[in-house]
C-alpha positions as CSV (number, residue, x, y, z in Angstrom):
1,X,11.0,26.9,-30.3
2,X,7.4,27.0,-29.8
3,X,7.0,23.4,-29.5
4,X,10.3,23.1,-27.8
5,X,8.6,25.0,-24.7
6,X,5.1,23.5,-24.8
7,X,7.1,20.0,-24.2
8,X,9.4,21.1,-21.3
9,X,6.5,22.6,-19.5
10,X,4.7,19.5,-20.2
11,X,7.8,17.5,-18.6
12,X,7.6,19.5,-15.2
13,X,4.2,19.5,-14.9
14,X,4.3,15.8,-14.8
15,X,7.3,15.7,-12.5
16,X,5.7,18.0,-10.3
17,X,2.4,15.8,-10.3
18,X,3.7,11.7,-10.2
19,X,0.9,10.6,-8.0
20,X,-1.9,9.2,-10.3
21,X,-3.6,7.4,-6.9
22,X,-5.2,7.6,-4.0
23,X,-2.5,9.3,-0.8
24,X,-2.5,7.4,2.6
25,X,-0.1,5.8,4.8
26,X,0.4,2.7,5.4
27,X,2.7,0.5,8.2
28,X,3.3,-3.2,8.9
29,X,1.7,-5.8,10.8
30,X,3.7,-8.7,12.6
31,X,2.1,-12.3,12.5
32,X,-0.2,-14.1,13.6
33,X,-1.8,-13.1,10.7
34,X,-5.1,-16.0,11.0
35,X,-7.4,-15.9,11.4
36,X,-8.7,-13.6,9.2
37,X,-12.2,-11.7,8.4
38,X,-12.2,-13.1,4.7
39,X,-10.9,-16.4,4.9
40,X,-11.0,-17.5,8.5
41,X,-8.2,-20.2,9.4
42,X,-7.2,-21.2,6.2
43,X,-3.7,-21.0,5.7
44,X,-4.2,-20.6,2.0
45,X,-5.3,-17.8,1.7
46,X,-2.7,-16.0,1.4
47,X,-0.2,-15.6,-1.7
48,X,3.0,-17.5,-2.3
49,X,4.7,-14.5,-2.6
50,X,3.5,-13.6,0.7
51,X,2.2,-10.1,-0.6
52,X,-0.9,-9.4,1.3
53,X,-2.4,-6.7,3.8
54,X,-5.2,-5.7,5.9
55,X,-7.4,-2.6,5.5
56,X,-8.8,-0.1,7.5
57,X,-12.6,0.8,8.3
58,X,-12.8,3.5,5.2
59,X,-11.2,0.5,2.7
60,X,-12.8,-2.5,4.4
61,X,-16.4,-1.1,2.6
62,X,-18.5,-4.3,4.4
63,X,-16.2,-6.9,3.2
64,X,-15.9,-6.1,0.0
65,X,-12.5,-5.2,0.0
66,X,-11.8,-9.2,0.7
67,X,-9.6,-10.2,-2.7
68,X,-9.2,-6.3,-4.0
69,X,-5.7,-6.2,-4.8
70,X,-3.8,-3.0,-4.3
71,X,-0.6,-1.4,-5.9
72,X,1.6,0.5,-3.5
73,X,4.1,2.8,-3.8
74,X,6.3,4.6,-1.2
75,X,6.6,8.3,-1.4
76,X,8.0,9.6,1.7
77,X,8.2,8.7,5.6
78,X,10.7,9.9,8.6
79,X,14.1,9.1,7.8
80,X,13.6,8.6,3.9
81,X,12.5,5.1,4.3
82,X,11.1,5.0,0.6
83,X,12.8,1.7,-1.8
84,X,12.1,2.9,-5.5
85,X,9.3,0.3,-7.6
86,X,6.0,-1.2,-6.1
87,X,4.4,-3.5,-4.5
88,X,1.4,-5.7,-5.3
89,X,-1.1,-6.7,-2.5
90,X,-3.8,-9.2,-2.0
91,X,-6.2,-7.6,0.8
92,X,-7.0,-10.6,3.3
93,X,-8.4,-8.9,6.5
94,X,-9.4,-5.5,7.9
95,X,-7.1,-3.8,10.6
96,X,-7.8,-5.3,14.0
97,X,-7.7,-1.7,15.8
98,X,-9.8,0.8,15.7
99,X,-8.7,3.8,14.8
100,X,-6.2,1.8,12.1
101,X,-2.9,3.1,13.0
102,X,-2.7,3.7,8.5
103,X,-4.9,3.2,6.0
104,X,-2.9,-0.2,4.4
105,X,-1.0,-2.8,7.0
106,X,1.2,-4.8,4.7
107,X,2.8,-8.1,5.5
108,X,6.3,-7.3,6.3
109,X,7.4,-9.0,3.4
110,X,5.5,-6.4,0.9
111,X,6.3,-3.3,3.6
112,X,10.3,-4.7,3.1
113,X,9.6,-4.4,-0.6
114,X,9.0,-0.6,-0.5
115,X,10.6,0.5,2.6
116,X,14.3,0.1,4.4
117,X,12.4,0.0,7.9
118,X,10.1,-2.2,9.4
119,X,8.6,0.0,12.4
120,X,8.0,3.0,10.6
121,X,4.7,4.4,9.0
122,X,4.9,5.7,5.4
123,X,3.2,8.1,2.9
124,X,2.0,6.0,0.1
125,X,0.0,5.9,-3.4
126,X,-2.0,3.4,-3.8
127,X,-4.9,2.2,-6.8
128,X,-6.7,-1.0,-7.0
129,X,-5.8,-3.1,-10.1
């Protein structure tokens, strides 16, 4: 019984606590995306897949965010905007505007993968793998 308890406490706890990440926000940008700040013109830079984002000022860290990659994950926004899985990004600029309207400005291709709407901006986890 003892053990029985231990275990269901153990289950809440970690349903209670999913995030394992850092918490930000993060929107979509619209193209042009080039040039960029790591890679200038080129136009292959960025991923087949098309999974890539800029960062803002507290990410950027000099430029040596350039190639980090990034797993996202939606966890809430206006309207429930949140897709279920994540999304892996290839950092390729820093935000253009200062203040960064979020911390992470995905392609709209990744944004699509973890959100139902393009305009909106979105409470997310996100770690560097």
């Amino acid at each position: 019984m003892r053990f029985f308890l231990i275990t269901s406490i153990l289950l809440l706890w970690q349903e209670a606590v999913p995030t394992l990440g850092d918490v930000g926000t993060a929107s979509s940008y619209d193209p042009p995306y080039i040039p960029t700040k790591c890679y200038g013109d080129s136009k292959y830079q960025f991923p087949a897949n098309n999974m890539f984002a800029a960062v803002s000022r507290s990410l950027w860290d000099n430029g040596a965010a350039c190639g980090r990659m990034y797993r996202i994950r939606c966890l809430s926004g206006h309207g429930r905007p949140c897709k279920d899985g994540v999304v892996d990004v290839l950092v390729v600029d820093e935000c253009s505007t200062n203040p960064c309207p979020s911390n992470i400005l995905l392609s709209i291709t990744a944004f699509m993968e973890i959100s139902h709407k393009t305009s909106s901006n979105i409470n997310i986890e996100f770690t560097i793998i």
